[in-house]
C-alpha positions in Angstrom: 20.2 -1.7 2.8 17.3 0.2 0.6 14.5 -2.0 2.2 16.1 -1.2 5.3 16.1 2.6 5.3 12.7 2.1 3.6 11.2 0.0 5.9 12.6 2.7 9.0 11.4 5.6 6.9 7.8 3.9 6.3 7.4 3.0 10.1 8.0 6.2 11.4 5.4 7.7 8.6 2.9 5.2 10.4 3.8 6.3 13.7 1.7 8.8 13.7 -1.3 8.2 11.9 -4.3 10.9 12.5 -5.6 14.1 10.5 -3.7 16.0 7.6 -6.8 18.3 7.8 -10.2 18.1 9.7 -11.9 15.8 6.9 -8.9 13.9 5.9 -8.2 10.5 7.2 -4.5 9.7 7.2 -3.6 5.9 8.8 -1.5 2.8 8.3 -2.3 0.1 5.8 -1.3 -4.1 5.9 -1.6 -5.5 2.7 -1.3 -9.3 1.4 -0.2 -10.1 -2.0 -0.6 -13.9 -3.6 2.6 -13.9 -5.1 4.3 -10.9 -2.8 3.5 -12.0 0.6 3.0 -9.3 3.4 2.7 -5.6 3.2 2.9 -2.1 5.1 2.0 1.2 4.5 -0.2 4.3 4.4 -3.5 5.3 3.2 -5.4 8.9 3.1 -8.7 9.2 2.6 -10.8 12.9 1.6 -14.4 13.0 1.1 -15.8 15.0 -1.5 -18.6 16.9 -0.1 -18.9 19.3 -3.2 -20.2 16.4 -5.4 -21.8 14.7 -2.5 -21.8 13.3 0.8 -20.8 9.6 -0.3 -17.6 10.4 -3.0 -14.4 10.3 -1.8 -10.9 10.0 -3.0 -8.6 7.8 -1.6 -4.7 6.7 -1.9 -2.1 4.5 -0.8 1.4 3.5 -0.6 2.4 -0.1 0.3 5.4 -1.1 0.5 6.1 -5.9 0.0 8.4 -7.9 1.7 8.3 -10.8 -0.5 11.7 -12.1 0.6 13.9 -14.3 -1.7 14.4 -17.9 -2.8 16.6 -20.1 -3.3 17.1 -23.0 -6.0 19.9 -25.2 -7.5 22.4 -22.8 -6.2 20.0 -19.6 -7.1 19.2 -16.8 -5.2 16.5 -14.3 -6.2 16.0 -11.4 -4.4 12.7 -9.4 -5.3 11.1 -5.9 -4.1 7.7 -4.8 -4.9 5.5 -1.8 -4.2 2.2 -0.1 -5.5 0.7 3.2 -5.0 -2.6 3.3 -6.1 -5.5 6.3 -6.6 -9.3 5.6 -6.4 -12.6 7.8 -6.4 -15.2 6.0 -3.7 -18.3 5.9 -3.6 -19.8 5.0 0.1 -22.9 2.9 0.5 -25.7 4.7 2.5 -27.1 2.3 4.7 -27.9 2.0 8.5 -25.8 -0.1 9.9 -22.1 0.3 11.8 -20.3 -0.9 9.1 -20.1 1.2 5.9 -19.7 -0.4 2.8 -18.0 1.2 -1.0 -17.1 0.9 -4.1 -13.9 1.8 -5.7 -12.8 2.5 -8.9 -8.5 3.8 -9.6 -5.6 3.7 -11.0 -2.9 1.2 -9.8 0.7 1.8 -10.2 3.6 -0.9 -9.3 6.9 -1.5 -9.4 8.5 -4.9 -9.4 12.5 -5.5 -9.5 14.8 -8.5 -8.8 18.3 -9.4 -8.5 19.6 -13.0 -9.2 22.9 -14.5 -7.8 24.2 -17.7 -9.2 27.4 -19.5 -8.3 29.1 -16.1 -6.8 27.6 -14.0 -10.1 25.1 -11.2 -9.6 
């Protein structure tokens, strides 16, 4: 039921992606984790135009639907999420495509919840 009213509350968070402020960028994210599968969520960019025109800070919230598995009469049931907080630094070149660099902090939370034989 918790991924559930998180999944609803997420979705209509990325249902309206645009501007928090006339230089922030607010917009959904998909993620893909090797051992957690598929991700959604949101990211906000700000630029930092005091310290110059290429620093930016950036942040995100993504929320994994790894699923569960089942062995030998096992079930396993696992949620996962990160937020995460990075400084950027944009690469100034001529092109369409801009490329950066990122340095931050990662913060995730991993839980689980075994059943075996009718015991939780």
């Amino acid at each position: 039921m918790n991924k559930l009213l998180g999944s609803a509350a997420l979705v209509a968070v990325l249902a309206v992606p645009g501007s928090v402020s006339a230089q922030a960028v607010v917009g959904p994210a998909v993620a893909f984790h090797d051992d957690f599968d598929f991700g959604i969520g949101a990211t906000v960019w700000f630029p930092l135009e005091d310290v110059s025109e290429n620093f930016g800070v950036q942040g995100d919230f993504i929320y994994f639907f790894p699923g569960s598995e089942s062995a030998l009469g096992t079930s396993v049931d696992t949620d996962y999420w990160e937020l995460n907080a990075n400084a950027t630094y944009s690469i100034p070149i001529d092109a369409d495509v801009t490329p950066f660099v990122l340095a931050g902090l990662n913060i995730a939370s991993v839980g689980a919840s075994v059943e075996s034989g009718g015991i939780s």
